[in-house]
C-alpha positions as CSV (number, residue, x, y, z in Angstrom):
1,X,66.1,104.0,96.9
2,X,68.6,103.1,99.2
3,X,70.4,105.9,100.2
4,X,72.3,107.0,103.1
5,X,69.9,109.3,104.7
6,X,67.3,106.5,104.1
7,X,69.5,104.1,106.4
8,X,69.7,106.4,109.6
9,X,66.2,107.3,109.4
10,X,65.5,104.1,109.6
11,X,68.2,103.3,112.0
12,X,66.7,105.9,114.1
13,X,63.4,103.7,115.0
14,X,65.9,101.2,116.7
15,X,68.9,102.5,118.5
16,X,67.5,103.1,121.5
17,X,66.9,99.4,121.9
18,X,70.0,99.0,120.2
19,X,71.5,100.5,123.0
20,X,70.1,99.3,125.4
21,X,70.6,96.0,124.2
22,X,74.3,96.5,123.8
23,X,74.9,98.1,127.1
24,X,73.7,94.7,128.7
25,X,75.4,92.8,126.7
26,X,78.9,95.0,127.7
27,X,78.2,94.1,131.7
28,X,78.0,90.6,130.8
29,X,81.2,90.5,128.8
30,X,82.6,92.9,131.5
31,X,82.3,90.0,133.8
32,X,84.1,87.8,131.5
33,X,87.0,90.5,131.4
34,X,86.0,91.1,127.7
35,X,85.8,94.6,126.2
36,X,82.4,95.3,124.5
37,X,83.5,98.5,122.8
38,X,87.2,97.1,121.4
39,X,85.2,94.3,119.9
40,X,82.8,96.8,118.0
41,X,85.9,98.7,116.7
42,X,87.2,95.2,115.3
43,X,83.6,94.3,113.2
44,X,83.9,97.7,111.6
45,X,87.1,97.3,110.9
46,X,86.8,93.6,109.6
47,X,86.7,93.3,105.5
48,X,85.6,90.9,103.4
49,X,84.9,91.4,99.2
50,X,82.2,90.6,97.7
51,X,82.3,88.7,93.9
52,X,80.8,90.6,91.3
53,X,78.7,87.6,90.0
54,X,77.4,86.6,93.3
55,X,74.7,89.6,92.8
56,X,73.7,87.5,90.1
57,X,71.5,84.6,89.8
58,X,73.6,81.4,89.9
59,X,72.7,77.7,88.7
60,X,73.1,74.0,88.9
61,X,73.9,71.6,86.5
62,X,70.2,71.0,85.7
63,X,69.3,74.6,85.5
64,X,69.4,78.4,86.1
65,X,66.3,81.3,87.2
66,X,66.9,84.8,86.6
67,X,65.2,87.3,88.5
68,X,63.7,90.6,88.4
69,X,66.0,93.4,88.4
70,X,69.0,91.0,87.4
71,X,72.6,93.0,86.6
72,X,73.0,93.3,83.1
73,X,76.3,94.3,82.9
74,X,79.7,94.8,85.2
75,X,78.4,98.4,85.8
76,X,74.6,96.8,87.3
77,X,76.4,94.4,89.1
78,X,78.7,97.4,90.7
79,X,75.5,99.1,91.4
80,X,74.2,96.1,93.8
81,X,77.7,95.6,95.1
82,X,77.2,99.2,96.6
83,X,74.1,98.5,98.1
84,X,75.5,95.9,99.4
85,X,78.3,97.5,101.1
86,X,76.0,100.9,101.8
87,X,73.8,97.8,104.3
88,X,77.0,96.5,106.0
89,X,80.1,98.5,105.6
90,X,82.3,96.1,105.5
91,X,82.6,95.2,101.6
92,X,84.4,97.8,99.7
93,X,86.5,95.4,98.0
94,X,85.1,94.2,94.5
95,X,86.3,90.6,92.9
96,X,85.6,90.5,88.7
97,X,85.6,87.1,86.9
98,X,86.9,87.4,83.3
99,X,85.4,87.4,80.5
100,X,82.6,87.7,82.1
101,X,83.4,91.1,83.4
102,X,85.3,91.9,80.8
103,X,85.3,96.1,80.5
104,X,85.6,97.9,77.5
105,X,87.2,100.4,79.1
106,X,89.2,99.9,82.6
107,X,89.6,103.6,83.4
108,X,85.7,104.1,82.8
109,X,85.2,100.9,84.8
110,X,87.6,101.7,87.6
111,X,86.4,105.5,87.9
112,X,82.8,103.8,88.2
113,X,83.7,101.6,91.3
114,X,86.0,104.8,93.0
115,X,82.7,107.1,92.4
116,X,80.4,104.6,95.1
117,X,83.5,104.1,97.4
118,X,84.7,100.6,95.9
119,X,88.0,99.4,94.6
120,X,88.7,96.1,92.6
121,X,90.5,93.8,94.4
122,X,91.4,90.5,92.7
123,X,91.0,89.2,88.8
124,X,89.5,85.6,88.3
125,X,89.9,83.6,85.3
126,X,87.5,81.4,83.3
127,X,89.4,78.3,81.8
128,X,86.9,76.3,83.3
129,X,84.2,76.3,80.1
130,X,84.3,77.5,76.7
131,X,83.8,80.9,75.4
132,X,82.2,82.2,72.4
133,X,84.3,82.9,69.8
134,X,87.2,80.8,71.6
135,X,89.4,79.1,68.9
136,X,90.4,76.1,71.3
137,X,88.1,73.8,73.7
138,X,88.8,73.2,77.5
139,X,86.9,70.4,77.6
140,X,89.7,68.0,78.3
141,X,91.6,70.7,80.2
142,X,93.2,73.8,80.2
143,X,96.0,74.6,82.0
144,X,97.0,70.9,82.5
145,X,95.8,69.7,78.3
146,X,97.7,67.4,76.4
147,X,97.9,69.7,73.8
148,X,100.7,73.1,74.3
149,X,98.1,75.1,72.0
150,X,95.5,74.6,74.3
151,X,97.2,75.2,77.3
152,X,99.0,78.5,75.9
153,X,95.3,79.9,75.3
154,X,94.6,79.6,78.8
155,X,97.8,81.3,80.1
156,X,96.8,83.6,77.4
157,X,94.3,84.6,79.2
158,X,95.1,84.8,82.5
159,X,97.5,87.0,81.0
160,X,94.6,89.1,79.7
161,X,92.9,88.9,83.7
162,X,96.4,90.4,85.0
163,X,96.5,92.9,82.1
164,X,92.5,94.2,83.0
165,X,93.7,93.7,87.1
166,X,96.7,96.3,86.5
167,X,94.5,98.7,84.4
168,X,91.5,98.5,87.3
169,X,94.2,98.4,90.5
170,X,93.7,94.9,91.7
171,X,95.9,93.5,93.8
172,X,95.8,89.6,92.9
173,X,94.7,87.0,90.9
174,X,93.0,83.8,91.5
175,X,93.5,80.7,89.3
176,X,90.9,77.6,89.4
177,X,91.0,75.2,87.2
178,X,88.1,72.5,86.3
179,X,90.9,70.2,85.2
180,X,90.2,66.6,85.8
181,X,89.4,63.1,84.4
182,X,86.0,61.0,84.8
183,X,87.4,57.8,84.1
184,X,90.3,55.6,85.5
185,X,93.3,55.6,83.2
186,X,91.7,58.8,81.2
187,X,94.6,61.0,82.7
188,X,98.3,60.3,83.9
189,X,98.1,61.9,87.1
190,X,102.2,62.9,87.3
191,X,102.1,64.3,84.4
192,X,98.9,66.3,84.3
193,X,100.1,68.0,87.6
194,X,103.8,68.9,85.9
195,X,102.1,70.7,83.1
196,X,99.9,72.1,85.5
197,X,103.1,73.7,87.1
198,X,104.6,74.4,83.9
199,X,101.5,77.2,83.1
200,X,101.4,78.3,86.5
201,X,105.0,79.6,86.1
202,X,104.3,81.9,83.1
203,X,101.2,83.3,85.0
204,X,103.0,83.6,87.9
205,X,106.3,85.4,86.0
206,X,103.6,87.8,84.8
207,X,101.9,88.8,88.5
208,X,103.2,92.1,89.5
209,X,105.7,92.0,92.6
210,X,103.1,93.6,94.8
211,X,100.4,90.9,94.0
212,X,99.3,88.1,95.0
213,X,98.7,84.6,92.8
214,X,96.0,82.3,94.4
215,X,95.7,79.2,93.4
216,X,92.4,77.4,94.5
217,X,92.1,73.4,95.2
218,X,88.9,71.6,94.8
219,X,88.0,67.7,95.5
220,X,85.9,67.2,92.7
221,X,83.2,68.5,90.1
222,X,83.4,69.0,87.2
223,X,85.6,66.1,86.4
224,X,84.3,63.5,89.3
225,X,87.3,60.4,89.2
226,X,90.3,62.8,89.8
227,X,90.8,66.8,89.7
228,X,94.6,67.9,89.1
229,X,94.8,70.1,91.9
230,X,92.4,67.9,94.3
231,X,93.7,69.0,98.0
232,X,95.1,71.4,100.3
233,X,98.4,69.6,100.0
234,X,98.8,69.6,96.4
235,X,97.8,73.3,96.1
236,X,100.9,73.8,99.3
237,X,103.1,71.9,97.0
238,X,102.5,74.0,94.3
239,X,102.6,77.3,95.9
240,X,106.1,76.1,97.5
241,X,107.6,75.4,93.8
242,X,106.5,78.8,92.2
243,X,107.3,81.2,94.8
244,X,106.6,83.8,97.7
245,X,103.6,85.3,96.0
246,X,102.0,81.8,95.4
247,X,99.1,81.2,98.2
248,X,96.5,78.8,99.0
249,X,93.1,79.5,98.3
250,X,90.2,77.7,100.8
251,X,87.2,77.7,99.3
252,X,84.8,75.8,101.8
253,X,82.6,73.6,99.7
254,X,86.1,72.0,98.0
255,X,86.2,69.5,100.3
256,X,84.6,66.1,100.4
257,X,81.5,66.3,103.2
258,X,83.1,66.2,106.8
259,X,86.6,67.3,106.3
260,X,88.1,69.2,109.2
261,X,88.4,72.4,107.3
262,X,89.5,74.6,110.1
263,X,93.2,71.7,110.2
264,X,93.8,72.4,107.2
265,X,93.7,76.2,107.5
266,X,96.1,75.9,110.8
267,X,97.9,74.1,108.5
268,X,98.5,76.6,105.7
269,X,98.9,79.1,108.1
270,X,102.0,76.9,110.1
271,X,103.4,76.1,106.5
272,X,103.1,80.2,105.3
273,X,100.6,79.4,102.6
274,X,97.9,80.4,103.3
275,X,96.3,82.9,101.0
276,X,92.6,83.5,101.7
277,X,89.0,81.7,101.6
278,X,85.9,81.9,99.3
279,X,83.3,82.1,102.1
280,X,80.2,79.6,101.4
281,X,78.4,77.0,103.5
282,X,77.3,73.8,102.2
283,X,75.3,70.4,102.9
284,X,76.6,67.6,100.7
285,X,79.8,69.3,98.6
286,X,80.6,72.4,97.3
287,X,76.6,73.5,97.4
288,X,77.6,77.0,97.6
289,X,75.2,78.5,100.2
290,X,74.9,81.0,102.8
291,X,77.9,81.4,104.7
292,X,77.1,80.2,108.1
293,X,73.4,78.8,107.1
294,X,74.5,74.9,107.5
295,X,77.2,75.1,109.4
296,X,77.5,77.8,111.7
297,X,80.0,76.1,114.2
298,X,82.7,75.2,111.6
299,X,82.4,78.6,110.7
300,X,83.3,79.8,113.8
301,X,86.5,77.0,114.3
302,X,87.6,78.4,111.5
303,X,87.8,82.0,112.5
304,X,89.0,80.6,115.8
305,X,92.4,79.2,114.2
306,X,92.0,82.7,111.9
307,X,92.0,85.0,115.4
308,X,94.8,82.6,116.9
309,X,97.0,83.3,114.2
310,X,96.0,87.2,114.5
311,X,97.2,87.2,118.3
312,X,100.1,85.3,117.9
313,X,101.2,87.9,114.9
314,X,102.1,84.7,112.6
315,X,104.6,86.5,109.9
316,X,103.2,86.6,106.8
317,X,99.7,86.3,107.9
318,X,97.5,88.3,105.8
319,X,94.5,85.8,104.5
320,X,91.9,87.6,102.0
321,X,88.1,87.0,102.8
322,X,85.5,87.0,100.0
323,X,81.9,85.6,99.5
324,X,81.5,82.8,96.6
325,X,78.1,81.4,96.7
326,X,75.5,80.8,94.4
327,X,72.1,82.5,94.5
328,X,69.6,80.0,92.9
329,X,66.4,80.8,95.7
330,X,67.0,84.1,97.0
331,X,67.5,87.7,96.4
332,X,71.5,87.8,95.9
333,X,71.6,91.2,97.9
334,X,70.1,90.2,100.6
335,X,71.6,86.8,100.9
336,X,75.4,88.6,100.7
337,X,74.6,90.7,103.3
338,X,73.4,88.2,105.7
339,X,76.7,85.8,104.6
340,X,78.7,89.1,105.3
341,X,76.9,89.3,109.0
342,X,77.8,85.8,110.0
343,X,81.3,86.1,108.7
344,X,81.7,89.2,111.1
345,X,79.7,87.3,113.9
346,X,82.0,84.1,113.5
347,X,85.2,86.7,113.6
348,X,83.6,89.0,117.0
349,X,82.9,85.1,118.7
350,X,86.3,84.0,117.9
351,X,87.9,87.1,119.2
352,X,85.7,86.4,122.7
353,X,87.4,82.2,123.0
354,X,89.6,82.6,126.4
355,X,92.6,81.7,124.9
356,X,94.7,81.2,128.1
357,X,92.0,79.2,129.8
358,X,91.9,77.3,126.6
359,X,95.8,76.9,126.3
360,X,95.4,75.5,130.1
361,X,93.1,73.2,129.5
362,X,94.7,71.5,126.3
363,X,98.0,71.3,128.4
364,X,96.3,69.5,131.3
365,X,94.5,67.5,128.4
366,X,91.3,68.6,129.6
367,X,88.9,67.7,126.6
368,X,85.9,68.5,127.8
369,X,87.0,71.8,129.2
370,X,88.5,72.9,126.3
371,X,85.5,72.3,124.2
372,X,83.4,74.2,126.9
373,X,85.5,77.3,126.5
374,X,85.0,77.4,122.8
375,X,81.0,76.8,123.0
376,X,81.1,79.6,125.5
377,X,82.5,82.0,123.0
378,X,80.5,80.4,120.6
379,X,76.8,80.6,122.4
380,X,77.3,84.0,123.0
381,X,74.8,86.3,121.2
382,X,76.9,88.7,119.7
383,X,74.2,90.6,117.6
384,X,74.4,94.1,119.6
385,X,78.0,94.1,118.8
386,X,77.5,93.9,115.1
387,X,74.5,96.2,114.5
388,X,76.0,98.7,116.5
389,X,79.2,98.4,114.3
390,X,77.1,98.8,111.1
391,X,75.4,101.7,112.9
392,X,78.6,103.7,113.8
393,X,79.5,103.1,110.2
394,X,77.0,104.0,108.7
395,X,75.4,100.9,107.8
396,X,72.2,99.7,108.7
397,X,70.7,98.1,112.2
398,X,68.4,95.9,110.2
399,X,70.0,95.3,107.5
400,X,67.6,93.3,105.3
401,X,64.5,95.2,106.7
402,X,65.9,98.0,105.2
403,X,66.8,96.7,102.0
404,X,62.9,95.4,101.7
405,X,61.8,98.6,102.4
406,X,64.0,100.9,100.3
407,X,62.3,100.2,97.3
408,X,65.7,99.0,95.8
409,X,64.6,95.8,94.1
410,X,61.9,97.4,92.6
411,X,63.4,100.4,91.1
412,X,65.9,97.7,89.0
413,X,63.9,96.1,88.1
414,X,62.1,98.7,86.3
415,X,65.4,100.1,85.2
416,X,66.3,96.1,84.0
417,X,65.3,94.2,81.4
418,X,64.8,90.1,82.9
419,X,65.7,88.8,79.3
420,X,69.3,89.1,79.6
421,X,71.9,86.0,81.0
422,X,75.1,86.7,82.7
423,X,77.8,84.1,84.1
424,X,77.3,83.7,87.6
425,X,77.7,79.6,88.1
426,X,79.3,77.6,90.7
427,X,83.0,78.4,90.9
């Protein structure tokens, strides 16, 4: 199985080279008055949670595939969050999705996560599709329905999320709605968003003082005319009318395809708003794939606006990273961890950008430059840096290597029965 001492034997075979490979690149960055060792110290100390269904098999509208050794329930999916984490180092944090992780008991639950060195960090709700049992349909809306029954059951239970959150130590809560209309006239758009705001305010009354409420915006899908809370600038405006605790969520397939994601995080993070991301990478729209497997170089603008606002110590700037993709073709585990290794390669070639040669050039209006200094940052093959953090952390060189060889997979799914379906969709 995948243990710790199974990780350093392994990492044994390959930190010579390691080295080696690292002390090279240190001259080269040397030369570049860059410091190989502080940039180590900042990928192990870089965090970013992990979603309890992404170790799940997710889905498309036209269909889902299990897979063997699947998590049956919240305490499986804990188990392959861990091995997640034990590969990387770098994903303690734990996000649950309710009802689908609904616990029977939180102090059993929370003592669970605590045991393999994890915490719960944020509460998701599901108003988003109907429940079994659930008295009340959502599929005209939620938060934002016509009808004050309806729309109490989905406070209701968000309420619930908070409740569970507080009882497991979370730390915040994230709202997304699949509120919406698919045809012209089906919805009065003013109005839909006021009774939107209206709910938010009795979830947001209820989120403890230390917490934090995200609210997350998305273009389209599953209503495809007109979503409620459809843009970056409706999600600011809402934040603004409930409060301090109110943020803005980026998730990065909720935009339509070309959208110059990394403005709009400058501008949530000029305006105070901006609350986190759901890391993801898409082609067309919110595809949820990989982070960094389509679009590596938006990835790293992003992080470059991210690590600008770091330097500059921006008040209020705080922005909480987690993975939300959607495993239809590959082994969840192993496609978290490489997500997790290009976040933290986006964030070590961000922290390399020469940020006073690059303030030089934009104030001498010096395009060309000023793209040159970012590619140079960019280009640079920052892979020693990284396994070397996972190494000193315990983590391992190769991180999927060692996964395939551990025997992890194939323990499960002994362990698993492959008849069982849990929620893990697009979100």
């Amino acid at each position: 199985m995948l243990t710790d001492a199974h990780i350093q034997h392994e990492n044994d075979k390959h930190l010579d080279a390691l080295n080696e490979d690292f002390d090279a690149l240190r001259r080269q960055l040397a030369r570049r008055g860059a410091d190989a060792d502080a940039l180590v110290r900042k990928a192990m100390d870089f965090r970013v949670a992990v979603p309890s269904w992404g170790v799940g098999a997710g889905g498309t509208r036209f269909g889902r595939f299990g897979f063997p050794g699947e998590p049956r329930t919240v305490f499986e999916k804990l188990e392959d969050c861990e091995a997640v984490c034990k590969l990387v180092r770098v994903t303690p944090a734990i996000s649950l999705h309710i009802p689908w992780d609904r616990p029977d008991n939180a102090a059993e639950l929370r003592g669970f996560a605590q045991a393999r060195g994890l915490s719960i960090e944020s509460m998701n709700s599901n108003t988003f599709q109907d429940q079994p049992g659930q008295p009340l349909s959502y599929k005209f809306g939620s938060l934002t329905h016509t009808d004050r029954a309806v729309r109490k059951q989905a406070v209701d239970h968000n309420l619930e999320c908070i409740e569970i959150g507080i009882a497991l130590g979370a730390s915040a809560h994230t709202v997304w709605i699949g509120d919406g209309g698919n045809f012209p006239g089906q919805l009065h758009f003013r109005r839909a968003l006021d009774r939107y705001l209206e709910s938010l305010k009795e979830i947001y009354q209820a989120v403890p003082r230390t917490w934090r409420l995200f609210i997350e915006h998305k273009l389209y899908e599953p209503a495809f005319y007109s979503t409620v809370l459809n843009d970056w600038g409706t999600s600011y405006y809402c934040t603004r009318e409930l409060g301090e605790r109110a943020w803005s969520l980026v998730d990065l397939g909720h935009h339509a395809p070309n959208v110059n994601i990394e403005l709009i995080v400058a501008r949530l993070i000029q305006f105070g708003k901006l609350g986190g991301f759901h890391f993801n990478d898409s082609q067309y729209g919110d595809d949820d794939l990989d982070a960094g497997s389509i679009k590596p170089f938006q990835l790293f603008l992003i992080f470059n606006e991210l690590v600008d606002a770091e330097i500059a110590h921006v008040p209020g700037f705080a922005p909480a990273y987690m993975l939300d993709q959607s495993h239809n073709v590959t082994d969840p585990i192993e496609s978290l961890v490489t997500s997790t290794v290009e976040l933290v390669r986006a964030y070590v070639q961000a922290c390399l950008v020469d940020r006073g040669a690059l303030a030089a050039y934009q104030e001498k209006n010096d395009p060309l430059m000023a793209l040159q200094t970012l590619k140079q940052a960019f280009t640079t093959d920052v892979s020693p840096i990284l396994a070397l953090a996972r190494q000193r952390a315990g983590g391992a060189i190769d991180p999927i290597a060692i996964f395939r060889g551990s025997g992890y997979r194939q323990a499960r799914t002994a362990e698993r029965s492959s008849t069982v379906r849990l929620g893990a969709g697009i979100v």
